[in-house]
N, C-alpha and C positions, 0 to 999 in steps of 0.2 A: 323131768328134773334129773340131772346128773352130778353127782358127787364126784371132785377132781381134787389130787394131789400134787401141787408144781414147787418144783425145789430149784430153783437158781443158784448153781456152786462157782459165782466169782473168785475173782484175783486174793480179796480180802475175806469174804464170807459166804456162809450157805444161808438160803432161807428156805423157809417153808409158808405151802399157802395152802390148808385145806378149805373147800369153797363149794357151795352148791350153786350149779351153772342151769341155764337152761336158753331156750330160742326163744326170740321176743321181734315182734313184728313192728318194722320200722313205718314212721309216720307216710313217708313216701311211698315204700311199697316193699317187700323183701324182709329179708330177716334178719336177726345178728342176735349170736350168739351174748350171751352179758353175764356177770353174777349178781345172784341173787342174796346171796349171806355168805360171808368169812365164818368159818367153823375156828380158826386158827390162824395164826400167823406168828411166824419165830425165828429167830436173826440168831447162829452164832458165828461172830469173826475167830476164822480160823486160819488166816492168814494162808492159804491154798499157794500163792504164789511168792509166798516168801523166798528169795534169792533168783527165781525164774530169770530176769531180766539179764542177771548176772552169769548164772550157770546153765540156763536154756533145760534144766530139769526139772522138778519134781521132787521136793526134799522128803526122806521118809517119813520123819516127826512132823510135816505138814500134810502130809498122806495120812498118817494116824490119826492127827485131830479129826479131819474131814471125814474120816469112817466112822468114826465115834458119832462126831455131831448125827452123820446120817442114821446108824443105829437109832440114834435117841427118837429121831423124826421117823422111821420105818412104826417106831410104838404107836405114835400120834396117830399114823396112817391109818395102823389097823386099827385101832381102839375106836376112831370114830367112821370108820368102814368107807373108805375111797372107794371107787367101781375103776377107777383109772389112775395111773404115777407118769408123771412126763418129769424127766430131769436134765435139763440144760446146762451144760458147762461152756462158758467164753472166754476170755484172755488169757489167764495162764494158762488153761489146759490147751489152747490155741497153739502156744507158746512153747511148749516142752517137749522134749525128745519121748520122755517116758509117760508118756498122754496113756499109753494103753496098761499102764500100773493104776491108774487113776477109773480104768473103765473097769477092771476087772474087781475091783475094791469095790467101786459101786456098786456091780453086779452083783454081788456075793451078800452087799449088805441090804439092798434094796428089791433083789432079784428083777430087776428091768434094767434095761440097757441106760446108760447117758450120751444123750448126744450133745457132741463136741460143736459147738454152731458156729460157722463163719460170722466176722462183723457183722454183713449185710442184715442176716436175720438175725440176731442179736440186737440191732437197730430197730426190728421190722418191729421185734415181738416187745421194745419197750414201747414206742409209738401205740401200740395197741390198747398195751393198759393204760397207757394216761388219757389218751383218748377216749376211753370209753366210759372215763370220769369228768371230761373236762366241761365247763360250763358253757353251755349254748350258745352264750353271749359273749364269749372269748371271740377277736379278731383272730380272723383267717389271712394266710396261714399258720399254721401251728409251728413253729420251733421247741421239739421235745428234746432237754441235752440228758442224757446219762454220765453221771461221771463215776465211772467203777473202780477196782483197785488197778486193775491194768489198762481199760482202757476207756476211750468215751464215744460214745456217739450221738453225732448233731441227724434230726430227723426232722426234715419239713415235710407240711402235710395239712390237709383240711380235715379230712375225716380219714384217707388213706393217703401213705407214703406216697409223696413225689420225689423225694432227692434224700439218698440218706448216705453219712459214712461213718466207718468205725476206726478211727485212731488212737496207735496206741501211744495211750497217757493215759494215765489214771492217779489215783492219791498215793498207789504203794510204788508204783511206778517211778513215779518223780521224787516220792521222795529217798529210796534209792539210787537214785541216780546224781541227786543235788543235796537232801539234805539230812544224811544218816551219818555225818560226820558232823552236825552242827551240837553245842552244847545241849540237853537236857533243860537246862536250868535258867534258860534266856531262852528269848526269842527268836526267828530265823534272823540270821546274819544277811547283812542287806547285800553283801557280795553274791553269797549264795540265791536269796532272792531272786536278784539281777540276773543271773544266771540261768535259774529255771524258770522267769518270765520268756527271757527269750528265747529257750528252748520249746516253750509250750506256743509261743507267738509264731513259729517258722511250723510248729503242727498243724498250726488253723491256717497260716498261707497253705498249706498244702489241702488241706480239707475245702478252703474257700473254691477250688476247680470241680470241686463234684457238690456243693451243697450252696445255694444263692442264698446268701443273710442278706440281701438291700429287699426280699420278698416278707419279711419274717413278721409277724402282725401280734402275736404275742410268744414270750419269750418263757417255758413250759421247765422246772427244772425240778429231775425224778433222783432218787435212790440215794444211797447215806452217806456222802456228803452234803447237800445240796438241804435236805432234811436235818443235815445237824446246825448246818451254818444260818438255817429257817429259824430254829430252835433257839442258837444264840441273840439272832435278830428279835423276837418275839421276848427275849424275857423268861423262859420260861421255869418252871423251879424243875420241875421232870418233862420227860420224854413225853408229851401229848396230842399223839396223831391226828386227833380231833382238829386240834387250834393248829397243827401245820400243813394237813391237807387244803389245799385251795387259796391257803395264805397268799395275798396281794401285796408287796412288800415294795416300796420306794428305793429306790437307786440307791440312796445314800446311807440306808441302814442296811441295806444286804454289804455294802460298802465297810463299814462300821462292823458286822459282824465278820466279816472278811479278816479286817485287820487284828482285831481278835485274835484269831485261830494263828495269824503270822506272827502277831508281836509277843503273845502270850507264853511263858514256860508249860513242857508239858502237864505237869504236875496241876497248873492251875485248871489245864483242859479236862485232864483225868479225875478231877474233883465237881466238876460241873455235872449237875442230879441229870440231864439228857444224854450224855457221853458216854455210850458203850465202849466196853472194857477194850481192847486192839484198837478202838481210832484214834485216842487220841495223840498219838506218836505220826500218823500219817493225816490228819485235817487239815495240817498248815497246808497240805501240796494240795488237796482234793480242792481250798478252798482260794487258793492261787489260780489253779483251772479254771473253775468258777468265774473268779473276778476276769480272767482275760477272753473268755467266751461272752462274757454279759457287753465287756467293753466295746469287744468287736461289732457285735449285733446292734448295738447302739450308734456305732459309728456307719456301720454299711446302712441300716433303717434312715440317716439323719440325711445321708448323700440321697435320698429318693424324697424327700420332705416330710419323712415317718417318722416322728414320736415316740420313742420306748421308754416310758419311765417308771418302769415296774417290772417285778418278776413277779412271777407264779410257781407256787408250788406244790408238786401233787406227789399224795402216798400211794398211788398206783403207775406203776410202772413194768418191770419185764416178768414178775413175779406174778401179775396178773392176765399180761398177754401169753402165759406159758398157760395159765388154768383157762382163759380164753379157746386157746388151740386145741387144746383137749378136748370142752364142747361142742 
């Protein structure tokens, strides 16, 4: 048995995952690593790449938050005694000129290095955790989508990656880009809309040359948008991991919750007992993503005679294949 600490410091947030992991022998033959108990788990949106898109840096007041948060999680660390820390930074730290202001912050406050991960494994290691939740009985292949603050990645796969890519979009992304000049107080403007549909439409033509959606057998979707937009669909009165891990959800209510998140003023999102404090000003874009990846896969699945009429959705994702790698 081995106790691991995996911290994912996204575009929008850090989390943390204290876990007891161990090797566990596969039916076939072989091993693989698994966990056995979540000690901990804790989300704060610190919005890490607030302006990145724009100024290709690194803001200081978003450096602050993010050392802070880690402080807070270095307590957790030690207090319930980790033997190991792996901490993984993707898009915006990707992204920035001042990446190495963001490493030495780390350094100092967690005393282990952060590695800065290319998409590719960024992809690899979300594929990992959802995978190693996902139910037996799920059609092969897997389609795992991540959609982060900066960026997303589509990962097909059976039990290990076949075709994976990291595009950047994401919820802070796009909505910086489309829609941080829309009213507060109203919904997305359907110009705007219109605009970052077909921005995010010419991302997936472009992802559609490295990742085959006409293969894709169930349709896997991880990390906090995807989980909140679950959350909306479901009804729910709070945040309850429980009822959105594995959630099986019909087309037309993930649909429904979608529209939701576009049509609704933020103020009604920010009031909502599941909505963590930072998303609600960026869900309308994560949950645009969302709708235009779901469509796509539907449409390439239908041109092979495949059926998609559902999503899935898992609370394991890259925060798990980071405590994964560790054991």
């Amino acid at each position: 048995m081995k106790r691991v600490a995996a911290i994912d410091c996204g575009t929008n947030s850090i989390r943390l995952l204290v876990a007891d992991t161990e090797w566990a022998d596969l039916p076939g033959g072989g091993r693989r690593p698994r966990i056995v108990s979540d000690l901990t788990r804790q989300m704060r949106i610190v919005r890490l790449g607030e302006g990145v898109d724009r100024t290709g840096v690194l803001a200081p007041a978003a450096l602050g938050r993010t050392f802070a948060a880690a402080a807070e999680y270095k307590e957790m660390i030690d207090r319930l005694d980790a033997q190991e820390i792996r901490v993984v930074a993707t898009s915006a730290t990707r992204d920035a000129a001042n990446a190495g202001d963001f490493s030495r912050g780390m350094r100092e406050v967690l005393g282990v290095e952060a590695q800065i991960v290319p998409g590719t494994e960024e992809a690899a290691l979300s594929f990992a955790g959802a995978v190693s939740a996902a139910p037996p009985d799920a059609v092969r292949p897997l389609l795992v989508v991540d959609i982060g603050g900066g960026s997303t990645e589509l990962v097909l796969g059976s039990d290990a990656v076949e075709q994976a890519v990291s595009i950047d979009m994401g919820s802070v992304r796009v909505t910086e880009k489309f829609l941080a000049g829309c009213p507060a107080d109203e919904g997305v403007p359907a110009e705007a809309e219109a605009a970052a549909v077909a921005w995010i439409d010419r991302r997936l033509d472009d992802a559609e040359s490295q990742v085959d959606l006409t293969r894709v057998g169930t349709l896997v979707g991880v990390a906090g948008t995807i989980t909140t937009v679950t959350a909306q669909a479901l009804d729910l009165p709070c945040y309850q991991p429980e009822r959105i891990d594995g959630a099986s959800l019909p087309l037309d209510r993930v649909d429904q919750a979608v529209r939701f998140m576009v049509d609704q003023p933020v103020a009604v999102k920010a009031a909502l007992g599941f909505m963590p404090k930072g998303r609600e000003d960026v869900i309308a874009a994560g949950a645009l993503v969302w709708s235009r990846v779901i469509a796509r896969v539907v449409s390439r699945a239908a041109s092979r005679g495949h059926a998609i009429d559902h999503t899935v959705t898992s609370e394991h994702d890259i925060l798990d294949g980071i405590a994964l790698s560790i054991a």
